[in-house]
C-alpha positions in Angstrom: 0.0 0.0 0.0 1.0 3.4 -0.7 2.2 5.2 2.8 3.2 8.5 2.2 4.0 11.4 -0.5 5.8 14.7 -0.8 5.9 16.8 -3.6 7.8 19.9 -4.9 7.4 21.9 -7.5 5.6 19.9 -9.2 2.7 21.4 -11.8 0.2 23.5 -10.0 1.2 21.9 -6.4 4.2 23.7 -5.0 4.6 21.9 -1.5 2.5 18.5 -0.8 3.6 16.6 2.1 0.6 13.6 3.2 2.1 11.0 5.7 -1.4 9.6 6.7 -2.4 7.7 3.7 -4.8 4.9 3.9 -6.8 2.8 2.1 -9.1 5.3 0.7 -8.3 8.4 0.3 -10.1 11.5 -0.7 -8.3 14.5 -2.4 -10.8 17.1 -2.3 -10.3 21.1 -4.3 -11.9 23.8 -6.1 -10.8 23.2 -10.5 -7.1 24.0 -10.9 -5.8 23.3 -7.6 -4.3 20.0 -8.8 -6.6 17.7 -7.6 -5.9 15.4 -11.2 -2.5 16.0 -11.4 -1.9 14.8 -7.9 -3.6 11.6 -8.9 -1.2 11.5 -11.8 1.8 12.0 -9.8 1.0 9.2 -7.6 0.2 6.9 -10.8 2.7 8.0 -12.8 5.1 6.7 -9.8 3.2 3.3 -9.8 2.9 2.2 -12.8 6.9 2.8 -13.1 7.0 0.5 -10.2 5.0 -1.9 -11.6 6.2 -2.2 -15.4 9.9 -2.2 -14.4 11.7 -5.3 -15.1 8.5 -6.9 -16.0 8.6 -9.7 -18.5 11.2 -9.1 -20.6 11.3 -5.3 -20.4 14.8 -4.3 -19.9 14.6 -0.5 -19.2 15.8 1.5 -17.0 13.6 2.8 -14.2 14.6 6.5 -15.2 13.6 5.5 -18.7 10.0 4.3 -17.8 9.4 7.0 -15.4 10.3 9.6 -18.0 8.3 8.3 -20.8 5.3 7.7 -18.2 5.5 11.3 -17.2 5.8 12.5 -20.7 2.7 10.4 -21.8 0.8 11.1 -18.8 0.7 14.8 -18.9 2.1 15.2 -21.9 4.2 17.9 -22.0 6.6 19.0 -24.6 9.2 17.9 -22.2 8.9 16.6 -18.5 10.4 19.8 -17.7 7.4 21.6 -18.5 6.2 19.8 -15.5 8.6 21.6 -12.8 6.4 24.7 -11.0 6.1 28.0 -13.4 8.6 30.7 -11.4 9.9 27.8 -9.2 13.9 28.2 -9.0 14.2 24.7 -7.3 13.6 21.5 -9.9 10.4 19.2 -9.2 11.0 16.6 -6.8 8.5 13.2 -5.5 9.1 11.2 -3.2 6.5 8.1 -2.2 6.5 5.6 0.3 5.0 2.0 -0.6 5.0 -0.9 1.8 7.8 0.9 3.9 10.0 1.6 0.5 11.1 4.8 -0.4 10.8 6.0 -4.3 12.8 8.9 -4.8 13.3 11.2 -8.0 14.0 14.8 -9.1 14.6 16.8 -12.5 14.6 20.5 -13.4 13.2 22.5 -16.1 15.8 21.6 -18.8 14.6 18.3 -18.6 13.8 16.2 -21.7 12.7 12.7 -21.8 15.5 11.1 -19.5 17.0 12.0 -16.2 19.3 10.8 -13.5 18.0 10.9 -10.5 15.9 8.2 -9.2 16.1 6.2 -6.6 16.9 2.2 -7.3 13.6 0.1 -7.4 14.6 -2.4 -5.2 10.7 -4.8 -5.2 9.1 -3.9 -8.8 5.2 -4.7 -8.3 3.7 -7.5 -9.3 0.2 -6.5 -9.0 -1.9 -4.1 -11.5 -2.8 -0.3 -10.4 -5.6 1.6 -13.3 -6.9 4.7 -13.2 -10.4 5.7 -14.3 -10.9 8.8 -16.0 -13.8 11.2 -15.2 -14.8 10.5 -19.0 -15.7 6.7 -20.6 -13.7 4.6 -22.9 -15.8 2.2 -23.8 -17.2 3.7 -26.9 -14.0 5.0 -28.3 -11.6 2.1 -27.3 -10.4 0.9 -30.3 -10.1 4.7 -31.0 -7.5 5.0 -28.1 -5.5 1.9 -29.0 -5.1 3.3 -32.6 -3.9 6.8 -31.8 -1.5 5.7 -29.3 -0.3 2.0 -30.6 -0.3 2.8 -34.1 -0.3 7.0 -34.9 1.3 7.6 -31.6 0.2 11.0 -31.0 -1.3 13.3 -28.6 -4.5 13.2 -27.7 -5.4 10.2 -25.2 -2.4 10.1 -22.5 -1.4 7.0 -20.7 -4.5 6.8 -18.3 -6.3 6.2 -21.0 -4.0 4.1 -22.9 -3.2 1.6 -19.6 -7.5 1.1 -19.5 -7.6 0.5 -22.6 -5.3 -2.5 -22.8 -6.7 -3.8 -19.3 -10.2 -3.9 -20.5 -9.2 -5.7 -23.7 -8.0 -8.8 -21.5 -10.2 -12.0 -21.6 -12.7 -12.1 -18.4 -11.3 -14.8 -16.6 -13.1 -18.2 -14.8 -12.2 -19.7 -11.4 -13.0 -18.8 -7.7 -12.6 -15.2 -6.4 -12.2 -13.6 -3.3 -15.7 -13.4 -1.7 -15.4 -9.6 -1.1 -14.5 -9.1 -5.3 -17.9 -11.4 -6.2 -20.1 -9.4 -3.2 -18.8 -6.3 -5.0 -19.4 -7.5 -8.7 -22.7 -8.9 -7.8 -23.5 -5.1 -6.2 -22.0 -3.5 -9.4 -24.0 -5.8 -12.0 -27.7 -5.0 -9.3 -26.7 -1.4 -9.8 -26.6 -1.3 -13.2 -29.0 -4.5 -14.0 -26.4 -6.1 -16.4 -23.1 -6.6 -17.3 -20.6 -5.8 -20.0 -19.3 -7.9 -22.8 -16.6 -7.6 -25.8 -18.3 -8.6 -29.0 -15.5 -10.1 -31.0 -17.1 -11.1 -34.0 -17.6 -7.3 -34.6 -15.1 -5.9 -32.7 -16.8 -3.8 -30.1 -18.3 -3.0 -26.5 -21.9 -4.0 -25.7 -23.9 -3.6 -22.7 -25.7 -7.2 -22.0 -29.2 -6.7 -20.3 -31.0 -10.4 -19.5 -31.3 -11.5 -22.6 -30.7 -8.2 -24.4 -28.0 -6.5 -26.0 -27.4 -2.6 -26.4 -24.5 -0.9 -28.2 -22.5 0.8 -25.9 -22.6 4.0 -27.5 -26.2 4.2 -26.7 -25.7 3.1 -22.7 -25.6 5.9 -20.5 -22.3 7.2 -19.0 -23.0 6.1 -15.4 -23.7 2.4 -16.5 -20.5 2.6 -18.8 -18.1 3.7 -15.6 -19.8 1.1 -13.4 -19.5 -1.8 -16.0 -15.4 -0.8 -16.1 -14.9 -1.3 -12.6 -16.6 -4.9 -12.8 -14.5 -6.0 -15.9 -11.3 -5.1 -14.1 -12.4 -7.7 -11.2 -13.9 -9.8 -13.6 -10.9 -10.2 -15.9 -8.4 -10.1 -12.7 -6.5 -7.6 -13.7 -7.1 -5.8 -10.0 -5.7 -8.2 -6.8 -6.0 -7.7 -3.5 -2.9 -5.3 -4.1 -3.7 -3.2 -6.3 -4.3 0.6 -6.3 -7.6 2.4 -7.9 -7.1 6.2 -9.0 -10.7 7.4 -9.9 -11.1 11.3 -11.0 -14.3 12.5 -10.2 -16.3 9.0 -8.7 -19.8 11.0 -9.1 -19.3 12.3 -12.7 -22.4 10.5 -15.2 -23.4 9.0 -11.8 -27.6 9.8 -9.7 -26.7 9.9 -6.5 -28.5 7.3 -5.4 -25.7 5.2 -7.9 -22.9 7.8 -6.4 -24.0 6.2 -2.7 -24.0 2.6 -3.8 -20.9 2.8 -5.6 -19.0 4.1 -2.8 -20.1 1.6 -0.3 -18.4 -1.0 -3.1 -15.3 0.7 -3.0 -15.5 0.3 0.8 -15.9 -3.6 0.5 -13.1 -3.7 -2.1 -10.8 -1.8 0.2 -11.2 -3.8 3.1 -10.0 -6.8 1.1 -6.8 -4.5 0.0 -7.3 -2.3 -2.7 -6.1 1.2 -2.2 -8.3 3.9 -3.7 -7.2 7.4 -4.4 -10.4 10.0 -5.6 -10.2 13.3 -6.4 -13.4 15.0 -6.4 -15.2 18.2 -5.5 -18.2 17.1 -4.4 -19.6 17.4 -1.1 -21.9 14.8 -1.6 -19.2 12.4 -2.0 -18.0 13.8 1.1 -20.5 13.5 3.1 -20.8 10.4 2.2 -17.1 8.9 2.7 -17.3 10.7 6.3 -20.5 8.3 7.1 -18.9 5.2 6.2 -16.1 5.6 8.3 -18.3 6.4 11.1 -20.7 3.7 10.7 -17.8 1.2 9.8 -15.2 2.8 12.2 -12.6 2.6 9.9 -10.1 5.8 8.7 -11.1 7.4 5.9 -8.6 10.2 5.0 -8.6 13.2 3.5 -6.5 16.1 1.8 -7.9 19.4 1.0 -6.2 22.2 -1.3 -7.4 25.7 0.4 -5.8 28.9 -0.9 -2.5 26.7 -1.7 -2.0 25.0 1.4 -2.6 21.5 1.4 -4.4 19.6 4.7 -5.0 16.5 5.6 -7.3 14.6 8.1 -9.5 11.7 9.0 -12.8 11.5 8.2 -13.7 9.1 11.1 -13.6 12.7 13.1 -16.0 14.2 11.0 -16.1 16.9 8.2 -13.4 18.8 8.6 -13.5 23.0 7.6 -13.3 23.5 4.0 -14.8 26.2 1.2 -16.4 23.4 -0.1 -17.7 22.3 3.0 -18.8 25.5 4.3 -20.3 27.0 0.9 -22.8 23.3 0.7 -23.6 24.3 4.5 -24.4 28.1 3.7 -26.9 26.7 0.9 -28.2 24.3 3.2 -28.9 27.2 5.8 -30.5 29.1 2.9 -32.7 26.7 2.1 -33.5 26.8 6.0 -34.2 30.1 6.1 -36.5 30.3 2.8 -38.8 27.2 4.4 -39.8 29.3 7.6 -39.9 32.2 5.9 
């Protein structure tokens, strides 16, 4: 699991520093403060972790961190990343499972740099991030523009869901809390997604129904990924879960039950990271971890200062927080009238 993280200079974040991570984790901002590109730090770190000295892949771990920056956020070059006006260069350092993961680079930088810390345990398990917007329906579209035309356009969060949803849905016994959670995801959404190879594309399997996923809703779509990532086993008990924006295309009935799933996943070991700015999914979060007594924590970008805390304590003060309590207390008001 990932412990800790401190970041400098990095993109929109000039000083980060969250030493009480758990297993979910709520990163919480108005748009710009770097709610996304916090997610994609963390991820960027991961998946470097993860794809070095896999299989036959004979990189360097400066070499896969630099192009998984580059096609991440893509950048002219990864020093475009380092802090506008900052004079020192962009530094990260994570802590996973009691390792340390270390690396630095300044503005000059182009697609390679020195230092980086040695990976010492490379990850065997598989971390994904889910975008606020589907894939599904433009799929083959993102394998194309990146495998083939290798441009712009879709960066690696996109690319790395991509190839995980185009793996083969896989038989055999699960862990109990992966089918309670992908029997929850398939009631929410009252079916379940299928590859259609014959024609080459995603469809949306209703009873005894079929629906082409370009005419399935958004929220159904962003359920459906999550259960083909269990389904296919490309998620274990070790893996880590980035989600931007869990209530985007989502009711909030939907937004309530897909949150208690991610609470049932995590207490069988998968780490979740969400960025959101909703305080609905706040409010929610803080709930759970009172009703279930477990730590829930969060960090919240206010006026450039960065703060984290527990949501087992409660709501904790934020502009977010307060402006949803103002409105509530208008509301109030305008009833007694």
């Amino acid at each position: 699991m990932l412990n800790s993280v401190e970041l400098k200079n990095f993109g929109p974040i000039t000083h980060l520093n969250w030493q009480d991570i758990g297993s979910i984790n709520l990163i919480i901002g108005g748009n710009g403060s770097g709610k996304t590109f916090l997610l994609k730090a963390l991820y960027s770190a991961i998946k470097t972790m993860e794809e070095y000295r896999r299989g036959d892949d004979q990189r360097l771990a400066s070499e896969i961190l630099a192009e998984k920056l580059y096609w991440t956020f893509q950048a002219e070059k990864i020093g475009d990343l380092v802090t506008k006006g900052a004079s020192d260069p962009l530094s990260c350092s994570i802590t996973i499972n009691q390792e340390k993961f270390r690396y630095c680079f300044g503005k000059d930088a182009t697609k390679k740099f020195q230092k980086i810390s040695e990976i010492r345990e490379p990850r065997t398990s598989n971390s994904i991030f889910l975008p606020a917007k589907e894939v599904l329906s433009i799929h083959h579209i993102i394998l194309k523009s990146r495998e083939q035309d290798q441009v712009f356009g879709f960066d690696d969060t996109y690319l790395d869901l991509a190839r995980a949803l185009s793996r083969s849905t896989r038989s055999g016994r699960d862990y109990p809390e992966f089918a309670t959670s992908r029997k929850s995801l398939k009631d929410l959404i009252g079916g379940r997604l299928e590859y259609d190879e014959n024609h080459a594309r995603w469809v949306f399997r209703k009873g005894n129904q079929k629906f082409l996923i370009g005419v399935t809703s958004e929220g159904v779509k962003k359920i459906a990924i999550l259960d083909t990532l269990l389904g296919n086993r490309y998620q274990d008990t070790e893996s880590i879960i980035f989600i931007d924006e869990p209530e985007a295309a989502l009711h909030p009935v939907a937004v309530s039950e897909f949150l208690e799933i991610i609470s049932i996943l995590a207490s069988r070991g998968i780490q979740f990271f969400l960025a959101s700015h909703s305080y609905f999914v706040l409010k929610k979060l803080a709930l759970i971890a009172q009703r279930n007594e477990v730590p829930i924590r969060i960090i919240a970008e206010e006026d450039g200062e960065w703060q984290s805390a527990n949501l087992i304590d409660g709501l904790p003060e934020n502009k977010i927080i307060d402006e949803s309590i103002r409105l509530y207390e208008e509301e109030v008001k305008l009833a007694f009238r």
